[in-house]
Residue, then its C-alpha position, 0 to 999 in steps of 0.5 A: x750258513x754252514x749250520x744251515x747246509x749241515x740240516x740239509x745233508x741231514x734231512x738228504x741222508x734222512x729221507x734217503x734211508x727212508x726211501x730206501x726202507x720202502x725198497x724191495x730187497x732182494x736175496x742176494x749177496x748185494x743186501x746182504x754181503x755179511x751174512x751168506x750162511x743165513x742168505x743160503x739157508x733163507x734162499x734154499x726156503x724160498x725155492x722150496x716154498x716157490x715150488x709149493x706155492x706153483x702147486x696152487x691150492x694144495x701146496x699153500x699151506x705146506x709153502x707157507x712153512x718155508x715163506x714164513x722163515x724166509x721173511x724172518x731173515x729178511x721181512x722186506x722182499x716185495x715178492x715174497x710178502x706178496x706170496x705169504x699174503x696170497x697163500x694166507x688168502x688162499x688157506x681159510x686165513x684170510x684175515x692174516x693176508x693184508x698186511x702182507x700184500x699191502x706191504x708188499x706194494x709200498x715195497x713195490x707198487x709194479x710188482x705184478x699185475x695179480x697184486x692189485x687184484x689180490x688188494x681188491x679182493x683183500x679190501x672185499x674181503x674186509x668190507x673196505x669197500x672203496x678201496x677194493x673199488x679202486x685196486x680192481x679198476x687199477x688191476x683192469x687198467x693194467x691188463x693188456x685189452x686182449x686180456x680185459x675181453x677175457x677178464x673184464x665181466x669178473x672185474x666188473x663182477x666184483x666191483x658191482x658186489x662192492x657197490x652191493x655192500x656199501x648199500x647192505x653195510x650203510x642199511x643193516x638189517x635189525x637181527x643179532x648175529x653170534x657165533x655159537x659157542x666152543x661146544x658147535x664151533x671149532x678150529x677147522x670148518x663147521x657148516x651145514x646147520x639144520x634144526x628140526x622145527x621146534x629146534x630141540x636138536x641141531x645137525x651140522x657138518x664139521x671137517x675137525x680133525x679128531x683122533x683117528x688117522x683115517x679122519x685126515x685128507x687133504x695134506x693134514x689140513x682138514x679132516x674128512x667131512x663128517x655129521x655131529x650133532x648137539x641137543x638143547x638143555x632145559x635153559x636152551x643152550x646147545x650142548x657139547x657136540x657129539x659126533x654121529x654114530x657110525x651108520x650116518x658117517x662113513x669112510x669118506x666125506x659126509x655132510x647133513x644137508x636136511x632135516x624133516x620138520x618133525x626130526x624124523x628124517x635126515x638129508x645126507x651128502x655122500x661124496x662117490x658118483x659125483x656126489x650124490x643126496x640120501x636119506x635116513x630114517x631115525x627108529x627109536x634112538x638109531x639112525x638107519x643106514x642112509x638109502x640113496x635117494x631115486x635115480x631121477x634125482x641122483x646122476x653121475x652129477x654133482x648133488x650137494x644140496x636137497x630140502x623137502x617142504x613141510x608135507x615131505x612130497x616135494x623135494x628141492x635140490x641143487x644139481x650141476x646137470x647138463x642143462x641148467x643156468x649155470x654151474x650149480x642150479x635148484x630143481x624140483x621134483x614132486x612124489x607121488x602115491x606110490x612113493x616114486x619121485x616125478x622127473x626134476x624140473x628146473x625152478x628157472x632163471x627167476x632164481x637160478x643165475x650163471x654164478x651158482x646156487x646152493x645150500x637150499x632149505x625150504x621154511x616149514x610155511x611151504x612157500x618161501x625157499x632160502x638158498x645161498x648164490x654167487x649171483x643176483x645182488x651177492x656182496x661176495x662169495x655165496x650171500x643168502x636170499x629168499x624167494x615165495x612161491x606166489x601165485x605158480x611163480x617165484x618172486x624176485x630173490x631177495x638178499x637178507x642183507x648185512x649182518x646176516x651176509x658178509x663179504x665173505x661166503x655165507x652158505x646154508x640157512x636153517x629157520x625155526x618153525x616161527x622164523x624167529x631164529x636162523x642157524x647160518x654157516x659164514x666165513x665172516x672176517x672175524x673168524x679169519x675166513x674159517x667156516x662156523x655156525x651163527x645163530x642168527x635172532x631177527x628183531x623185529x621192527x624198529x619202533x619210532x621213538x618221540x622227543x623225551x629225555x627218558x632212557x630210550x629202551x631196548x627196541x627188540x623186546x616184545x614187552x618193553x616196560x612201559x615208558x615214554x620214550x617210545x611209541x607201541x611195541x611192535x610185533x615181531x613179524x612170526x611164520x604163519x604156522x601152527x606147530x603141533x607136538x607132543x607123545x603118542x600113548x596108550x591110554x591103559x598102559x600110557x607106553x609110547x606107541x609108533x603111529x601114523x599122523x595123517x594131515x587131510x585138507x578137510x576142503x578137498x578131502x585130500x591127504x596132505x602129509x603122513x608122518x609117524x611118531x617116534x616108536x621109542x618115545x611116541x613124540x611127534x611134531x607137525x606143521x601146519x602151514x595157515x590158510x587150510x582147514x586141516x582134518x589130523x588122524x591119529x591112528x596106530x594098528x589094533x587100535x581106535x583113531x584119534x581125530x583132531x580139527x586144526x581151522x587155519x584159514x583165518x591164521x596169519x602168525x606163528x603158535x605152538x600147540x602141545x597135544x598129547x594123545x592116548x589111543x585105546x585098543x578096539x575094545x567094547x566100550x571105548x568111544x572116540x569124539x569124530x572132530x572132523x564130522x561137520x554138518x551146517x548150523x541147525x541141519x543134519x546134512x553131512x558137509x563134504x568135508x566130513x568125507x575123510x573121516x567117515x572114510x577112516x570109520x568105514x575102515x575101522x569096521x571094514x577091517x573089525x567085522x565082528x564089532x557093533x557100534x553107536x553113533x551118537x549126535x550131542x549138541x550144545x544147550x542153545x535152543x530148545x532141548x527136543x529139538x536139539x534131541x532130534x537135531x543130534x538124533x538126525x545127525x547120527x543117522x546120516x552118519x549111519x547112511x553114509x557108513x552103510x550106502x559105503x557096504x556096512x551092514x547096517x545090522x552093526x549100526x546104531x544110532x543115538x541122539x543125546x542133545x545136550x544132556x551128555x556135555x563133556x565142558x561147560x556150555x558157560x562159554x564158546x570154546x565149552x559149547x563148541x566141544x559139546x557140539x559133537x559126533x561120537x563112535x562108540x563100540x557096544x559089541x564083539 
């Protein structure tokens, strides 16, 4: 009997000191009777780090100095692990929080009303759905209903994003996310990626701190933001980033926010007049000093955020004027002839929500806008949707799902030209709630397997070996695009030369898009959205055009064509083969879509008046050989009638049909036949 009351004093005293380990202790001379030296100086951190943590966003940080030292003397005050965890959350450091707030309610479970609010969005935050679930119902249980009239739709708010993720995390789509490497990423915030289409080049905005004094803002946390920049090597990995030169960073806060398809031209952010979009030219190798883009666009407002389409005419971005849906909202603004950009409109509630909008970018296809928003179906903080332009409306945005969005804030997308890649900036659980850049690689389908004992093979590979284990490949879904690239030259000298790449639609005779080689390298880079029939002209000054036929109205997937093109001065005896001259099969009638490129002839000889020319018709060797001489004889002349009907004296003009007697390919095959079907100028006089 005595053995047995003995346990029980003991398991009494046991469960006592345990009881007592779960208690708040406070710092006062009660805990801690022995020991007054140390509870002093732990007391004077606590009043210090009190003092910044009231100061709110900017004393976090500096709070958590004296916070931390306090805890060292005594780890078991309720208050004080809830205020580490709040600073640690509040600090870019959210994955050091939890602990400290879910200890601090085994502590104390009514210490504040804000503590089961902070759990949720800890548990958000970590993607522990449910249990964030239950802490916000707890926090809206415990607030006063006056309170809850106020606070009730953010609680509810947040609940449905946790809803979303159990969705997104129990379906994730099949890419592969991976943070880019030390040589991008760094220790403070890096975000804003973009590439230009054939992804040789990567900008993206980073507020690391490096060696200069003027580099450090707020408190000595993070420097300002600033443009870097990285180039691929030849086994496509990005390179050390380097930082931009001084005409694109400033002494305040920069940020890249776009990229024209061919690199050409960036999309900056410069902090003053409310923050507003410029645009820089590169020449060569030097980036001009950014101009700030029209007054219709900027306002004294907030602009963050811009992306043009493919044609560089119409431009996308995100604004906090008055009259919009919400805080943040995407507009659009179109330029015309003279170069002078159309009063913005909103693109409307379809897309923009009362949460905010940003980070816009539009793919190079010319209908599928990506933006990052808090509202729609988000799972926390910005997620990334997509939306099309279909039919004059947009299409209901749609989320990229997990992994691609996290709970955390997932801000700015840039694709490649064939959608296979995505460069995103997230701050995702792994990298503590620090900003970095992902590259993002979509799958594909997933391809069904069959019953087998075989080894099941990698499900993303586009030419898995041949085995029984699973049934076709399955294509990767691509972009439907043709990305065009490569140098411009002269064809004596072959030094590069600065030209004008004019896109025609060949249908409406309409001019796309204008772009310009590089001066210094000669390199260009076109894309060419499928479902058009494009006229290409490749022109410089002094020099003979270059034309190009580019039939995309059947094209519905991704290709990459490298055309390197050399252009001969205007000079007797050069010749250059019109691909854009087109005439009905058997007939000698110019189709209207011809019209552009006879247009550029007529400007050749309107601005060259002392130049003869021939016009000559060639044909393929199908068919009888007079009549393709007449054929082709015909041919010519209606493109002298044309010429002279337009002012040319037609003392200037002459005409030639050759059949098929001059071939420049084989007439073995189609592709052969078809280049042999063609229209020539040629330039016989001075």
């Amino acid at each position: 009997m005595q053995a047995k009351i003995c346990w029980i004093i003991i398991i009494f005293v046991f469960s006592v000191g345990s009881l007592q380990a779960q208690e708040s202790i406070p710092f006062d001379r009660s805990a801690f009777p022995d020991d007054r030296k140390a509870l002093r100086e732990a007391q004077r951190n606590l009043r210090k780090g009190n003092r910044l943590f009231n100061q709110g966003t900017g004393g976090y940080k500096e709070a958590l100095s004296y916070f931390v030292k306090a805890q060292e003397f005594n780890p078991d005050n309720a208050e004080l692990n809830y205020k580490i965890g709040v600073s640690y959350f509040n600090i870019n450091e959210k994955g050091k929080a939890g602990a400290f707030l879910e200890k601090a309610y085994e502590l104390d479970p009514a210490l504040n009303k804000q503590l089961l609010y902070m759990l949720g969005a800890n548990y958000h935050f970590q993607a522990q759905f449910q249990k964030a679930i239950d802490f916000y119902g707890k926090y809206r249980d415990a607030l006063s209903p006056e309170t809850v009239e106020k606070k009730g739709p953010e609680i509810s708010k947040r609940i449905r994003e946790c809803q979303f993720g159990q969705q997104y995390y129990q379906n994730p789509q099949r890419v592969f996310v991976e943070p880019l490497s030390d040589n991008i990423n760094s220790p403070y915030p890096d975000y804003g990626p973009v590439v230009n289409a054939d992804e040789s080049i990567l900008f993206f905005t980073s507020r690391r701190i490096e060696h200069k004094k003027d580099d450090v803002v707020d408190g000595g946390e993070f420097g300002f933001e600033n443009i870097y920049f990285s180039k691929k090597d030849d086994q496509g990995n990005w390179g050390a980033a380097q930082r931009a030169p001084s005409s694109l960073n400033s002494s305040t806060h920069d940020a890249v926010v776009g990229i024209t398809p061919d690199g050409q031209q960036l999309l900056l952010y410069r902090a003053g007049r409310g923050g507003n979009i410029y645009a820089s030219d590169l020449e060569g190798e030097n980036w001009k000093r950014p101009e700030r883009l029209s007054r219709s666009i900027n306002s004294r407002y907030h602009e963050p955020s811009a992306a043009y389409t493919f044609d560089g005419n119409t431009l996308f971005f995100v604004s906090d004027r008055p009259g919009g849906h919400g805080n943040h909202d995407i507009y659009t603004s179109t330029r015309d002839e003279k170069g002078r950009w159309s009063e913005p409109e909103n693109i409307g509630p379809v897309v923009n929500t009362p949460h905010g909008e940003t980070g816009v970018f539009m793919h190079p296809d010319g209908k599928t806008l990506f933006f990052s928003s808090k509202g729609h179906s988000s799972m926390g903080g910005y997620d990334i949707f997509k939306t099309q332009y279909v039919n004059g409306e947009w299409t209901e945005p749609e989320n990229l799902g997990y992994p691609i969005n996290t709970t955390g804030d997932d801000v700015f997308i840039s694709l490649s030209a064939d959608g296979r890649r995505a460069y995103i900036s997230s701050s995702r659980k792994e990298s503590g709630g620090v900003q970095d850049i992902y590259m993002v690689t979509f799958l594909g389908a997933e391809k069904p397997l069959i019953n087998t004992s075989h080894d099941q093979l990698i499900a993303f590979r586009e030419r898995p070996v041949e085995q029984g284990a699973v049934e076709k490949t399955i294509q990767i879904e691509t972009a439907a695009l043709t990305l065009m690239k490569g140098t411009v030259t002269d064809a004596k000298t072959e030094k590069p030369v600065k030209a004008t790449i004019e896109i025609t639609n060949n249908i409406t005779n309409e001019t796309i898009a204008t772009f310009s080689s590089n001066e210094l390298t000669g390199r260009y880079l076109v894309t060419l959205p499928a479902g058009k029939n494009y006229g290409i002209s490749v022109k410089a000054e002094g020099y003979l055009f270059y034309s190009e036929n580019v039939d995309l109205t059947e094209r519905s997937r991704y290709e990459e064509v490298e055309n390197d093109v050399q252009l001969d001065k205007i000079e007797v005896g050069k010749s250059i083969v019109l691909r854009n001259i087109f005439f009905d099969t058997g007939e000698a009638s110019l189709r209207d879509e011809s019209r552009s490129e006879l247009d550029q002839l007529y400007d050749i000889l309107n601005n060259n008046p002392g130049i003869r020319v021939e016009i000559s018709g060639h044909t393929d060797n199908v068919g009888a050989a007079q009549f393709n001489k007449r054929l082709s004889e015909n041919r010519a002349r209606s493109v002298v009638n044309y010429l002279v009907e337009k002012g040319i004296d037609e003392e200037r003009l002459e005409y030639a049909g050759y059949g098929f007697d001059k071939p420049i390919a084989s007439n073995d095959t189609e592709e052969g036949r078809q280049k042999n079907r063609r229209t020539e100028f040629k330039i016989i006089s001075n």
